[in-house]
N, C-alpha and C positions, 0 to 999 in steps of 0.2 A: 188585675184590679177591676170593679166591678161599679162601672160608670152608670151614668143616672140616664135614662128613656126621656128627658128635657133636654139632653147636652145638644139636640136637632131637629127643631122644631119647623120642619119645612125649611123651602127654600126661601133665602134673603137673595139683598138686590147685593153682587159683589162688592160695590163698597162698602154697605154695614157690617160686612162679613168681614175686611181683607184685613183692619186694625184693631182685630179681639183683643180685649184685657187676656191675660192672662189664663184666670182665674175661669172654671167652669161652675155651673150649678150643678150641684149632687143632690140627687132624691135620698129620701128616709126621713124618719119620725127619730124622735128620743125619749130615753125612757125620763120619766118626769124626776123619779128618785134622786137621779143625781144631779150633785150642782154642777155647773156649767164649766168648774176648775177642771170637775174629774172626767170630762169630755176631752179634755184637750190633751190627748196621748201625749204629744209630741214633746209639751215640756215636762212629763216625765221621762220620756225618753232622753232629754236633754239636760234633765235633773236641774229645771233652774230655780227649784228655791233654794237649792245647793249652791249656783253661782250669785243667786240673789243676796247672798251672805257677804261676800264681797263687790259684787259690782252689778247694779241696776240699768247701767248706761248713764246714769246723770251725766249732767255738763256736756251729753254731745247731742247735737243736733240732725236728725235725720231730714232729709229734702224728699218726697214724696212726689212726685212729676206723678199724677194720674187723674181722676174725675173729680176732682174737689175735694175735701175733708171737713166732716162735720163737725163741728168743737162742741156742737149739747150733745155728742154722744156720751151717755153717763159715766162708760169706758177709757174716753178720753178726752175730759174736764180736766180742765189746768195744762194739757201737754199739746195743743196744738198753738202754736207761733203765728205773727199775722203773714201772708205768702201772696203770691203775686197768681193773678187770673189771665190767661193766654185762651180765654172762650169768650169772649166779647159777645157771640150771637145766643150764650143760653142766660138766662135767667141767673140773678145771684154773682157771686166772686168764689175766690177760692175756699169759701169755705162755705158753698152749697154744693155739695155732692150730686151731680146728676143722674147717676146712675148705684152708685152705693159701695163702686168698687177700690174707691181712693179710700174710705173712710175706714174697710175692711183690711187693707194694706196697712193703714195708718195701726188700726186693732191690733195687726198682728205683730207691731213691732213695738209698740208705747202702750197696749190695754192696761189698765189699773184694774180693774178686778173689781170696781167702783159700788156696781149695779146692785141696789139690793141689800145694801149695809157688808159688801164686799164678795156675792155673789155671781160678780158681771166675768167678764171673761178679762185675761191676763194676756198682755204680751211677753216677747222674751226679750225686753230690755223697755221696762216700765218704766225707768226713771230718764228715757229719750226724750229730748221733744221734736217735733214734727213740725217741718217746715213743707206746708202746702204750697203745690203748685200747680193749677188745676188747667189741663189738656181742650183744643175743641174735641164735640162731639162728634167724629169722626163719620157716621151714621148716618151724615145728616149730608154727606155729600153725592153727588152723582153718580159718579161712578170707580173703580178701584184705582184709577188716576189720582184721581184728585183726592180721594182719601187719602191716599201714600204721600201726595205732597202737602196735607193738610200738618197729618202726622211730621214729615218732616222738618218743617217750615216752622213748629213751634215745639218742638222736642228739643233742638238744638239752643235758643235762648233758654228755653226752660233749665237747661244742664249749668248752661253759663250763669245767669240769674244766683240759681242754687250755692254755686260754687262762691257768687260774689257776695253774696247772703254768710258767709261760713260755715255751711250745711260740713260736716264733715265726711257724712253719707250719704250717697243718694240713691234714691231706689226707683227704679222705672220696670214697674209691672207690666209692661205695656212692649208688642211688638208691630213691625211690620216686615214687609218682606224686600224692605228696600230701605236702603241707606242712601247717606249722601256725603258730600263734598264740608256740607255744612256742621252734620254732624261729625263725622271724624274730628273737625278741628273744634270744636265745643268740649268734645272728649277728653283733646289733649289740655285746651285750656283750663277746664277741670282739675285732673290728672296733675298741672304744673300750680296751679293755688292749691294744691293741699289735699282733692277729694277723693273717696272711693268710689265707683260706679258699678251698683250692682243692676241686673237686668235677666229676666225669664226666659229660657231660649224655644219658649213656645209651646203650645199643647197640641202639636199635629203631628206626634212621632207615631201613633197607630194607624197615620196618616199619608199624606204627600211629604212631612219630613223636609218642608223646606227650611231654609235656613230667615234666620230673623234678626231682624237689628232694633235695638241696641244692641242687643248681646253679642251679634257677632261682630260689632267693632273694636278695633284693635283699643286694649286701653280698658276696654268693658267686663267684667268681671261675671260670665254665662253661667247661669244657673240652672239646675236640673233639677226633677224631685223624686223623693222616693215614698215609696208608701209603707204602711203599719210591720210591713214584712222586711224592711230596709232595703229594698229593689226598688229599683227603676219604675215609677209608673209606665202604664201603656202607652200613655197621651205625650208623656215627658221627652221632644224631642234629643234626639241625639247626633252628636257629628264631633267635628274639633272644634267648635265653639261653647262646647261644655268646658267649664272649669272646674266647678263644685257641682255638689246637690245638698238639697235640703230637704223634710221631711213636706210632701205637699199632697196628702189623702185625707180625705174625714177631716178638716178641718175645723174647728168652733171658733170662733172669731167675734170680736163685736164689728158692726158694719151699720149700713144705713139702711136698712128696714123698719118698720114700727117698734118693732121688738129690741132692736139695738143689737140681735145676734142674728150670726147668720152659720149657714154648714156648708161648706164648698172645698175643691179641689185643684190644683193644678200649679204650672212653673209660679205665677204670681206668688203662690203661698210661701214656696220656697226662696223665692227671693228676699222676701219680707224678713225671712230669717235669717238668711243669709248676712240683710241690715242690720238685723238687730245682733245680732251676731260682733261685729265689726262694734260694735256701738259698745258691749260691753265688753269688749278689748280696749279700745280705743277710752272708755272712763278713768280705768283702772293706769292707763300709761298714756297720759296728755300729752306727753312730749316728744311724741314717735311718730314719723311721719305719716302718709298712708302705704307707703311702700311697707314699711317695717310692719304694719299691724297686718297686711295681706300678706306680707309672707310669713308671718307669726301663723296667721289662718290656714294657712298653705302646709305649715311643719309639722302642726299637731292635727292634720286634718284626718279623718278613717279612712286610709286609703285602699286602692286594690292591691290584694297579696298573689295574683294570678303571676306574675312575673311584670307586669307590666306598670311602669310609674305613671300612666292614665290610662284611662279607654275613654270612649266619646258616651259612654253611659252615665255615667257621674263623675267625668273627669277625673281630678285627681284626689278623689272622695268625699265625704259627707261632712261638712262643716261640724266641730267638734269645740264650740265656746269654752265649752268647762276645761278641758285640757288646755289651752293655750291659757286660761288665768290660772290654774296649777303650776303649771310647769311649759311660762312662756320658751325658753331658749334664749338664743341668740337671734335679736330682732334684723340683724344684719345692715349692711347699708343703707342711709337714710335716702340716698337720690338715685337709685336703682330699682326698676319698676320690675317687682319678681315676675313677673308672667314672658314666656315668650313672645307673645305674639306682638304686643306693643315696638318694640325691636326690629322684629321681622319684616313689619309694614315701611318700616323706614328704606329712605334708598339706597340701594348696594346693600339691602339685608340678606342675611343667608339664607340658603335653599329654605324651604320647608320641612326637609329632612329635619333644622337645625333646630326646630321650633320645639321639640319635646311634644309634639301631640300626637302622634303615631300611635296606629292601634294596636301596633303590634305588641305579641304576647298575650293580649285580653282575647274573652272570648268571642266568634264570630257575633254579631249582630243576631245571626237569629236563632242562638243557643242562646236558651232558654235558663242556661246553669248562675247561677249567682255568683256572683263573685265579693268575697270575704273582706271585712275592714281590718285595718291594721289595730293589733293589738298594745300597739307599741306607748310607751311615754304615760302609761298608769295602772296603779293598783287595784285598781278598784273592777268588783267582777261586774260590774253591768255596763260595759263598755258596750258599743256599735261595732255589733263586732261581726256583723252582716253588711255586705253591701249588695248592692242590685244590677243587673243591668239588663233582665226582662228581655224580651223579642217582642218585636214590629217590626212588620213589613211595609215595605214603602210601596205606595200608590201608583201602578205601572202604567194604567190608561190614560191616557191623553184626552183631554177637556178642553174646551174653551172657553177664554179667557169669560166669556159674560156668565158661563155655569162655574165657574170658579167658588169656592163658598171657604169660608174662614171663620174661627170659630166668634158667633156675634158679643160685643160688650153685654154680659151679664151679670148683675150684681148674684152674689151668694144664697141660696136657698135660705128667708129668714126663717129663724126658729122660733118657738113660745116665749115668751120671758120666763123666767126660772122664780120662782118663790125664792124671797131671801129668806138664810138658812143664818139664825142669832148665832152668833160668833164665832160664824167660820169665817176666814182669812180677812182680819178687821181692815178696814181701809176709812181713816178720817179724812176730814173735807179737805186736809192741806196737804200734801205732799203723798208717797208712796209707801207701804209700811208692807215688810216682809211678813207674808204667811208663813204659818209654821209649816216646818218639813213634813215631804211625808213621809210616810213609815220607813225602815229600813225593809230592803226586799231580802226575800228569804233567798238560802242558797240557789245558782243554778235559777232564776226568775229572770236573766235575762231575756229581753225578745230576742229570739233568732228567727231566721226562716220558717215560716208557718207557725207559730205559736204567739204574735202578737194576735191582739184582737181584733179578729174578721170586719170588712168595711163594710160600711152602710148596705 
């Protein structure tokens, strides 16, 4: 994957650095011809005006923990919820964006497509709405101490909050490199009122590769990304806190820049999807818990056919929406939390052995070889039928703590606004209205390895 010459812009002070969004800025131009629909690979990839035929997300509520969310983005007018502000020292409440990266999160799970008489950018579950909850600015602390306790000290209400709000889903684009006491038990309170917890497990896998919470706490549902090629991004870290992955390269999103778009990369993107993912499961069967709808996500996911039921590349494969509203299954046990690790963490839980995250079978970390999605549970020839899981090497010199550097909060590379284009994907002032399909693909059109479209 072919990263943007901005993702490091000199050296920051450790704590601006230690609590990065997710999300990186990516360089490139675009070309002006297309409208800002036909930028966004990934819901082709995802085929969601396919699932937009049956389920939008309506009626569920997504919780958004990150830098505020903008509600005059044109993008998403009507879907942002009033939300509670935990940044008392910046300017505004939850719903002034400090930096642009809540509001790009927000884009990618609720976008309308609004911009432009319906030219603006799309989420993959339009008809969510988004419940802000806007984080301090981390950045603004001394040192990587107290960042980490800034972060954790209101990450944990924030979860709680969400959950007592009715958020069904919650998405925290957002890591650091330390947990706590407080958050675990936010997680499982959570987790026991009803909610999903999704969370980005970092972009410093071409890196130090350390590990990061939320995602890595038990209960948290770690997300990986893959890019245009169905692999593993570079950045996309890996380990046993991977559960899924999501498409997170070249991204088009609406976000908080002038322009209302923006182009960026990384775990956040994926996660987003991941939300919205759940969101339009969860529309479609109101009356299933969050265990049922995660292990629904879990059944029809694309997983690895290497022999191995995960690896730490994209765990136990690539979130796969459309197949789980096809052809749910059996949503299984309503008060049985599908993941191991939740289980595990409990006292007298089993080895680790027991946990099902072993790498064993997949391939070593730093083969290069791809590994394949499951073809299994439908018809249809343009399945994900590629999976990723890339080489990085991990970071072997020893640093200290003050030269530490993390990836800094950057909002997404804003783009142009797009000329709107008469009566492509009509979008009226009041609710969400499905664009028409796109074309049927010709035979053998699926993206496999090397044949999606090269990154910025």
């Amino acid at each position: 994957m072919r990263t943007s010459s901005t993702r490091h812009r000199g050296r920051r002070a450790a704590a601006s650095a230690a609590l990065g969004l997710l999300l990186v800025t990516a360089a490139g131009t675009t070309a002006h011809a297309e409208s800002t629909r036909e930028k966004q690979w990934f819901l082709d990839v995802m085929k969601a005006e396919q699932m937009w035929q049956s389920s939008t997300g309506e009626g569920v509520t997504v919780a958004v923990i990150d830098s505020g969310v903008d509600p005059n983005n044109p993008d998403l007018k009507g879907r942002i919820l009033p939300g509670k502000d935990l940044a008392p020292d910046q300017p505004g409440d939850e719903h002034t964006d400090y930096e642009g990266h809540g509001t790009g999160m927000a884009g990618l799970i609720a976008g309308t497509g609004a911009y432009g008489g319906g030219n603006g950018a799309f989420g993959l579950a339009p008809g969510a709405k988004i419940l802000p909850i806007r984080l301090p600015n981390t950045d603004t602390a001394a040192n990587l101490a107290e960042a980490e306790q800034h972060f954790n000290k209101a990450v944990a209400p924030a979860i709680r909050y969400a959950a007592d709000k009715g958020a069904k889903v919650i998405n925290i684009s957002q890591a650091a490199t330390e947990g706590s006491p407080q958050l675990t038990a936010a997680v499982k309170y959570a987790l026991d009122k009803g909610s999903l917890i999704f969370a980005g497990v970092g972009n410093d896998g071409d890196k130090a590769n350390e590990v990061m919470y939320p995602a890595a706490t038990p209960g948290v549902v770690g997300v990986a990304a893959v890019g245009k090629d169905l692999r593993r991004t570079a950045e996309s870290e890996y380990g046993p806190q991977v559960d899924m992955a999501a498409p997170g390269e070249d991204m088009v999103h609406a976000c908080g820049s002038e322009t209302g778009l923006c182009r960026g990369h990384g775990t956040s993107d994926a996660t987003a999807l991941a939300s919205a993912s759940a969101a339009l499961i969860w529309s479609v069967h109101p009356d299933w818990t969050n265990n049922q709808v995660l292990r629904v996500m879990l059944n029809t996911i694309g997983g690895p056919t290497d022999g191995a039921k995960r690896n730490d590349s994209i765990g136990y494969g690539i979130v796969r929406p459309r197949i789980a509203l096809q052809n749910p299954g059996d949503p299984g046990p309503a008060d049985v939390y599908p993941l191991p690790d939740l289980a595990a963490a409990e006292p007298k839980s089993p080895s680790p052995q027991a946990s099902g995250t072993s790498d064993e079978g997949a391939p070593a970390k730093e083969d290069d070889t791809a590994a394949e999605a499951s073809a299994a549970s439908t018809n249809d020839g343009a399945l994900w039928t590629t999976l990723g899981i890339g080489a990085a090497a991990l970071l072997a010199a020893a640093i200290a703590v003050t030269t530490v550097l993390r990836r800094r909060r950057t909002p997404a590379a804003p783009l142009p606004a797009p000329a709107p284009v008469p009566g492509q994907f009509p979008h009226p002032t009041a609710g969400f209205t499905v664009p028409p399909p796109t074309p049927p693909e010709a035979p053998g059109s699926a993206i496999r390895p090397g044949q999606g479209p090269g990154p910025n």
